[in-house]
N, C-alpha and C positions, 0 to 999 in steps of 0.2 A: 801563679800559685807556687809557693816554695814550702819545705820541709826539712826536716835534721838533714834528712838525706842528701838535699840538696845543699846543704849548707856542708857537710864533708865534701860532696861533688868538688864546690868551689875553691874549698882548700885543697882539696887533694890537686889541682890544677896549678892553681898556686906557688905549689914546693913543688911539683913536675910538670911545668909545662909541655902539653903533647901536640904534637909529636917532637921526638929528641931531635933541636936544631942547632947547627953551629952558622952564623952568619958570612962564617971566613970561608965557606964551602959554596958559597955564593958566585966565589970569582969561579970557581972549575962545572959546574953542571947547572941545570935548571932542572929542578924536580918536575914532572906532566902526569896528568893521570886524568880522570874522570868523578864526578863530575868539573864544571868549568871551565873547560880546555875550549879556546873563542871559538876555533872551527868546527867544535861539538856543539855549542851556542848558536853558531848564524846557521847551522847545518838541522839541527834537531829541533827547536825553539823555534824558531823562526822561517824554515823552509829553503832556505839561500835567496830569500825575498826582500830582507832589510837592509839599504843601501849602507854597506864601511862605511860612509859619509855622515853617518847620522850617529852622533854621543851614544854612545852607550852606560847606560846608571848600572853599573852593577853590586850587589850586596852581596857579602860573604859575612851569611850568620856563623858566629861560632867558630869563628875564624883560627881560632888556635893561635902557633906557632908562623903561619901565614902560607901552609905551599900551596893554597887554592888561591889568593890573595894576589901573591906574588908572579905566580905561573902566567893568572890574568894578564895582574897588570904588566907587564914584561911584552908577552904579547900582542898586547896593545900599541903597549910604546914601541916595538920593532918595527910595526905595522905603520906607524902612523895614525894608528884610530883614536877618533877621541871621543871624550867622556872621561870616569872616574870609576873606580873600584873602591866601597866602604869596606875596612874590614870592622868588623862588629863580636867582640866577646868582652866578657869581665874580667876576663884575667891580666892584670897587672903585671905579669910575671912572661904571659905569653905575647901580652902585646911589646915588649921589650925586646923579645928575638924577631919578632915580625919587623918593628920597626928597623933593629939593626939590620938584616936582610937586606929591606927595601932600600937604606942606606946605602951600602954596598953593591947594587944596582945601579942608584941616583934614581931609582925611580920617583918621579915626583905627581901622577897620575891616582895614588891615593889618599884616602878620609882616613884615618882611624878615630875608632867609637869605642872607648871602654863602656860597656852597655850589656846588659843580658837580651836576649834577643825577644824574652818576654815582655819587655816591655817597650817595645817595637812601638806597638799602635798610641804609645802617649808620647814619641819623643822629637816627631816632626820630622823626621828622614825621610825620603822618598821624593817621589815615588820613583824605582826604579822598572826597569826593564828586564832585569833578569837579576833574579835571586838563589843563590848556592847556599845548601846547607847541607852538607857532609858530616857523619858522624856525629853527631849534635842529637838525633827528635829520640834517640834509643834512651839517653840518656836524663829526660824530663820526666817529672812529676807528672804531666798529663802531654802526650805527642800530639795529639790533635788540638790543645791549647798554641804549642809551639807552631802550628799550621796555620791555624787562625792567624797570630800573631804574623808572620811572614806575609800572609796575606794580605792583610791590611797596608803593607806598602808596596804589591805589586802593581805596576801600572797595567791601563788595559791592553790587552796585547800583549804582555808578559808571558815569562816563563820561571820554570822553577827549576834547578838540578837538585838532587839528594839521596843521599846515601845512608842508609839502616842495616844493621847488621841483619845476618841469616843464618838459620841454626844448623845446616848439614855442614856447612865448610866451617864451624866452628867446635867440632865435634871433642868433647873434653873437656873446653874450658868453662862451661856451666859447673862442672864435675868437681873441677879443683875450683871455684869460687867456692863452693858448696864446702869442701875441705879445707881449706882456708878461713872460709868466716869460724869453721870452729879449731882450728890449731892458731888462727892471727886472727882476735876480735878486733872490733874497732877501735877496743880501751885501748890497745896496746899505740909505741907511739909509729909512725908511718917508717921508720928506719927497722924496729923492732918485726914490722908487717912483710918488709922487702927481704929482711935476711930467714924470717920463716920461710916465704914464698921462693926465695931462693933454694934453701936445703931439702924441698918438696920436690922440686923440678929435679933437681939433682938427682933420688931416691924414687923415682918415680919407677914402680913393678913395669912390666914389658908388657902388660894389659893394660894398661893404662891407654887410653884413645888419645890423649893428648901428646904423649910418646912418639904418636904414630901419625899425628895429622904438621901435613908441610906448607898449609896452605897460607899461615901467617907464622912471623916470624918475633913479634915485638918482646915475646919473656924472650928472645935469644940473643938477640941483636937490637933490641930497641929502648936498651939504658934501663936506667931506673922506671924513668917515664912509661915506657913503652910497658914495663913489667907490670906496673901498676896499675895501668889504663886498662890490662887486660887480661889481669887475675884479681886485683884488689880492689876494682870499681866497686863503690858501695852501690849502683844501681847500672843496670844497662838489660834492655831485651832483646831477643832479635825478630823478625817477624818471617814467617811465610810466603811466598809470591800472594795467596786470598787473605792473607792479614794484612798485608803492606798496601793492597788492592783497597781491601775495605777502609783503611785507613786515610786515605785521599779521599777515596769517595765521598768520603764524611767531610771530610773538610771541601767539598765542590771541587776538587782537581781530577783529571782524569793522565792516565800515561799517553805521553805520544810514542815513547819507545824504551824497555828496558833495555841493560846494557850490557854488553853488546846484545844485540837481538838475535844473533844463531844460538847465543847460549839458552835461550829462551823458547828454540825450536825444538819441539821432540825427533821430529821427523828425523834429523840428522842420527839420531841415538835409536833407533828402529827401522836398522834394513827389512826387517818381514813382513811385506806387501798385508799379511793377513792384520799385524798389529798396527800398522801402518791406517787401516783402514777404517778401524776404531777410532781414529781421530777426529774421520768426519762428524761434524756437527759441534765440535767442541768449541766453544769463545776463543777470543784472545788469549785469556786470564787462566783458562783449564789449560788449554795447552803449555804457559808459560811453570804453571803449578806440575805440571808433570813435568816437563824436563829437569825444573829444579830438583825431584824426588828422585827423577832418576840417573840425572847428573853427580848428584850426592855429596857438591865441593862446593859450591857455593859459599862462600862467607857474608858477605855483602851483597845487596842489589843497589843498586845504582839504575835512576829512571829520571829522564824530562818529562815533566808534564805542565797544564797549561789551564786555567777554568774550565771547570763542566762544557759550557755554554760556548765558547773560544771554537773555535774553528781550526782542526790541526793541519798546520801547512806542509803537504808534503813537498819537497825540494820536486823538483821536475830534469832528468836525467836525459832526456828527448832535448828539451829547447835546445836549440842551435846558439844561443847564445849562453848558456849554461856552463858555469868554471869549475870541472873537477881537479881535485885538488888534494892530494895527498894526507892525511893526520899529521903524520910525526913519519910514517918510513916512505922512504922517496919511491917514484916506479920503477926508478933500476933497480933499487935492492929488493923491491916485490919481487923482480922478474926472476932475479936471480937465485931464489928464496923458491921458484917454483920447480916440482919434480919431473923426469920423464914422464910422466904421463899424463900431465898439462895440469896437476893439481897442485893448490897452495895448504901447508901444513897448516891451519890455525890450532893455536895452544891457549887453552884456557885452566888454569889451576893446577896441570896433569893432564885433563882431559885435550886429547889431539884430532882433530875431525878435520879432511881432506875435503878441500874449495873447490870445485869443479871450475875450471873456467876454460874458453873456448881458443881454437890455433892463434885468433888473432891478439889475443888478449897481450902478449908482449909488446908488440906493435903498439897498442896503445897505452900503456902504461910508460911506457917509456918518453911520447908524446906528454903524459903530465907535467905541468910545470906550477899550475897556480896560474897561467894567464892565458893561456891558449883554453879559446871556448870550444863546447865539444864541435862545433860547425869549422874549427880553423883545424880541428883534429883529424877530422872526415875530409878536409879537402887534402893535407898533408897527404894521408893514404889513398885519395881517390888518384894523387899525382903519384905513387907508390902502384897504381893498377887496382886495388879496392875500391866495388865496385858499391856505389852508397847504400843498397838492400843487403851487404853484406856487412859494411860497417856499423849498421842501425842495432842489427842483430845481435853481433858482436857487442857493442856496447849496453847495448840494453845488460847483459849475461854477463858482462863485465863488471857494470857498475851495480849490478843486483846483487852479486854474489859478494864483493867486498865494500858494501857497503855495511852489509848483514853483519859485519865483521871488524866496521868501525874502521877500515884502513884506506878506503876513498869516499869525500863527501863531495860537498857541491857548497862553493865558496862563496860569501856575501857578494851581491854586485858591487860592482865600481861605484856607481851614484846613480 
């Protein structure tokens, strides 16, 4: 289904492709984030149960400018894994920095599809294993159309990563869309639109919520593109933890874990044993709904999930043969990251909540490598004097506590 609306959507993409990328920035970093990051994938998706050895089909609806695209396939190829990364959008404009990018890599492990992702189920692609759609369902004539559609090339067994905007950590910018549509209409022409929306931001009263919120940056630093994606979008929602809930439901997906999952705990945001106590009996989805309310930063949710009916694999942190395996920050710089008092600072938006972890916990993070299974971990420290009912402990508290936290997973097998 398309509309005017969508039909400006697609221009406006067009003359700004988003997000603002330069392909020559390619050689100095690699952008990471969530969803699609592989060790989020074989960790969350999949349980750390499907053999690196096996192809992986991966789709990046909506693909943009490519840093979900690119981060993949990057990953992959460092790794050795094989399979292919589709990237999948219509824009003619964004799939030109994707491709330059990927260039400037030599990545040669991607598809590109100039394609709208709605029309997924008539174009023969698939079926893949794991499907990304970041930023993308906020912005459709019908979200649970766009679901459908994604669906139809999931293989069985799949998984889904995606990302929807959220209304507390976006606090403002409804406000000036709102002032905008009527100081910059859409008659006007898209340059006309950016230097209104510029001299707005500039003059913006000290009440102003949007003044005041740090949690996104793109009218400041994120170009024209970035400006327009996020005050002049002629459409975008955001949804609630029970909106965003009910919105997969509908489409047969259920979460296997919002992201990061401490953010999603109340318990951590409620020392008072008595409020604390209120909680029992509450689902998943209630709990997750109140932390977001009373976390109050949220912008985005970010969640894997997998069919209704699909079975969620939990990765298994006990097996002896089990590969934890760091994200992105190694266990020296965990260890060193942690305070007197055996706790790690996690930061989410502003919001800062203290890790609890136990004496041993340096000990074993520092054993991290990516290949040492936790059985070669516990024998290291059993030759250290660690006695195995003490390492089991340890690790269990270990691996509970930063996992929650997205900063140790449990890595795909070998084969």
């Amino acid at each position: 289904m398309s509309d005017a609306t969508d039909q400006r959507l697609a221009e406006q993409y067009e003359a700004y492709p988003y997000p603002r990328r330069d392909p020559r920035d390619e050689a100095k970093r690699l952008i990471v984030g969530s969803p699609g990051h592989l060790r989020e994938i074989d960790h969350w998706v999949f349980g750390a149960a499907r053999p690196a050895t096996r192809p992986l089909r991966a789709l990046i609806a909506g693909g943009g400018t490519g840093d979900a695209t690119i981060m993949l396939a990057q990953q992959m190829a460092r790794l050795g894994r094989p399979g292919r990364v589709t990237w999948l959008d219509r824009s003619a404009a964004a799939l030109s920095v994707a491709r330059g990018r990927a260039q400037v890599r030599g990545l040669e492990n991607i598809a590109w599809e100039q394609r709208s992702l709605l029309d997924l189920p008539g174009l023969g692609l698939g079926p893949f294993d794991y499907v990304d759609c970041c930023g993308v369902l906020h912005h459709l004539p019908d979200p649970a159309e766009g679901l459908r559609a994604l669906l139809s090339v999931l293989a069985p067994g799949g998984g889904l990563g995606l990302m929807v905007y959220a209304p507390h950590g976006r606090t403002g910018v409804y406000m000036i869309q709102d002032v905008l549509r009527r100081l910059a209409p859409a008659e006007d022409t898209p340059q006309q639109r950016l230097d209104v929306a510029r001299r707005v931001i500039k003059h913006l009263p000290d009440t102003q919520w949007l003044k005041h919120n740090r949690y996104f940056g793109d009218h400041i630093d994120g170009g024209d593109a970035g400006l327009y994606d996020l005050l002049l979008n002629p459409r975008d929602r955001c949804y609630t933890v029970p909106e965003f809930h009910a919105l997969l439901a509908s489409a047969g997906l259920r979460v296997v874990s919002w992201m990061e999952p401490m953010r999603y705990d109340p318990v951590p945001l409620l020392p008072d044993p008595k409020l604390r106590a209120r909680l029992e009996g509450m689902d998943v989805t209630e709990r997750a709904a109140l932390a977001e309310a009373l976390a109050g930063n949220m912008s985005v949710h970010i969640v894997y999930c997998v069919r209704t009916g699909d079975p969620v694999r939990r990765p298994d942190p006990g097996a002896a043969e089990a590969v934890p395996i760091c994200r992105e920050i190694d266990g020296e710089t965990l260890v060193r990251g942690m305070r007197p008092d055996g706790t790690l600072l996690a930061a989410f938006d502003g919001l800062r909540i203290p890790v609890a972890l136990p004496p041993l916990a340096p000990a074993i993070l520092k054993l991290i490598d990516g290949q040492r299974s936790v059985g070669q971990i516990a024998a290291v420290l059993a030759g250290r004097g660690t006695k195995p009912e003490a390492f089991a402990k340890a690790w269990q508290q270990t691996f509970t506590a930063l996992e929650r936290i997205n900063r140790v997973l449990l890595a795909a097998p070998a084969g």
